[in-house]
C-alpha positions in Angstrom: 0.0 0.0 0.0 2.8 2.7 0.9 4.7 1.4 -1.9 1.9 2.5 -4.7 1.2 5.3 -2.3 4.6 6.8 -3.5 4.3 5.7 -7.0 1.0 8.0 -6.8 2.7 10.8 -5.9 5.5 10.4 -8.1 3.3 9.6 -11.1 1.3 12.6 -10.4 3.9 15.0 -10.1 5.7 17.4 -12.3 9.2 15.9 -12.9 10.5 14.6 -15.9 9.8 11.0 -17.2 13.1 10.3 -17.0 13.3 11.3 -13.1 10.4 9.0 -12.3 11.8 6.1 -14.1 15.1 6.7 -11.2 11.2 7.0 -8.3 10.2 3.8 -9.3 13.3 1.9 -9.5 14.0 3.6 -5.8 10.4 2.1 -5.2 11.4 -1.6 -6.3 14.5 -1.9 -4.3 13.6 0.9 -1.1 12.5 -1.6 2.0 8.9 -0.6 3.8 11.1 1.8 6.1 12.6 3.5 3.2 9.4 4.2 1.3 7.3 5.3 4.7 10.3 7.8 5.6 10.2 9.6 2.0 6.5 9.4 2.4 6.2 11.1 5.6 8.4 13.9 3.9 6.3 14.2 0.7 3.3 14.6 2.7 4.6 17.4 4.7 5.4 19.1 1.9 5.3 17.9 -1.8 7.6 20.7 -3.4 10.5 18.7 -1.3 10.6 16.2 -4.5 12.4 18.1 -6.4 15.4 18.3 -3.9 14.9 14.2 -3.3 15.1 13.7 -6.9 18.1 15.8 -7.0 19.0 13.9 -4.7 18.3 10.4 -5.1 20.2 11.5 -8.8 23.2 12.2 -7.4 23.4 9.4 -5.2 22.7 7.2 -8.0 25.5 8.8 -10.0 27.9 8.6 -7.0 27.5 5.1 -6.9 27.9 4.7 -10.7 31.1 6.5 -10.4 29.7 9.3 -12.6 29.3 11.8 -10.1 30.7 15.3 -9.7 29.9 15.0 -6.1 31.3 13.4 -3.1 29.5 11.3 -0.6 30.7 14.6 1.8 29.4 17.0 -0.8 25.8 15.1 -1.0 25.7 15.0 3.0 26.5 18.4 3.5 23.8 19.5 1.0 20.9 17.1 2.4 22.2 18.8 6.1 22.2 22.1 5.0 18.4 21.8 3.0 16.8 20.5 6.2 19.0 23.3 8.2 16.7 25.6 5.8 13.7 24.4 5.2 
């Protein structure tokens, strides 16, 4: 239920196709705790996708090795966008 819950979302938002193809791959390999945690962030505020899908991107690129960013530079951005928001 979560799980299509979140595909929901994602399906109904305004990011590109190509961002909600990296959503629901997320979805197939996130476990239940995963999923419930992005969830409870989406519903507090939906416009926060953008900055997960930034940064569920570079995290995905990191681990690809095709990242500009480190795992440092990632952390520090995450810390800094809950700092602000």
């Amino acid at each position: 239920m979560i799980y299509q819950q979140l595909k929901d979302i994602i399906k109904q938002s305004k990011i590109e196709e190509r961002d909600k193809e990296l959503w629901y791959e997320f979805i197939r390999v996130a476990n239940e705790e995963q999923i419930t945690s992005v969830l409870e962030v989406l519903e507090s505020n939906p416009e926060h996708l953008d900055f997960l899908t930034k940064n569920l991107r570079n995290s995905i690129n990191l681990v690809q090795g095709k990242g500009d960013k480190s795992v440092e530079e990632i952390v520090e951005e995450q810390a800094k966008y809950i700092e602000d928001n």
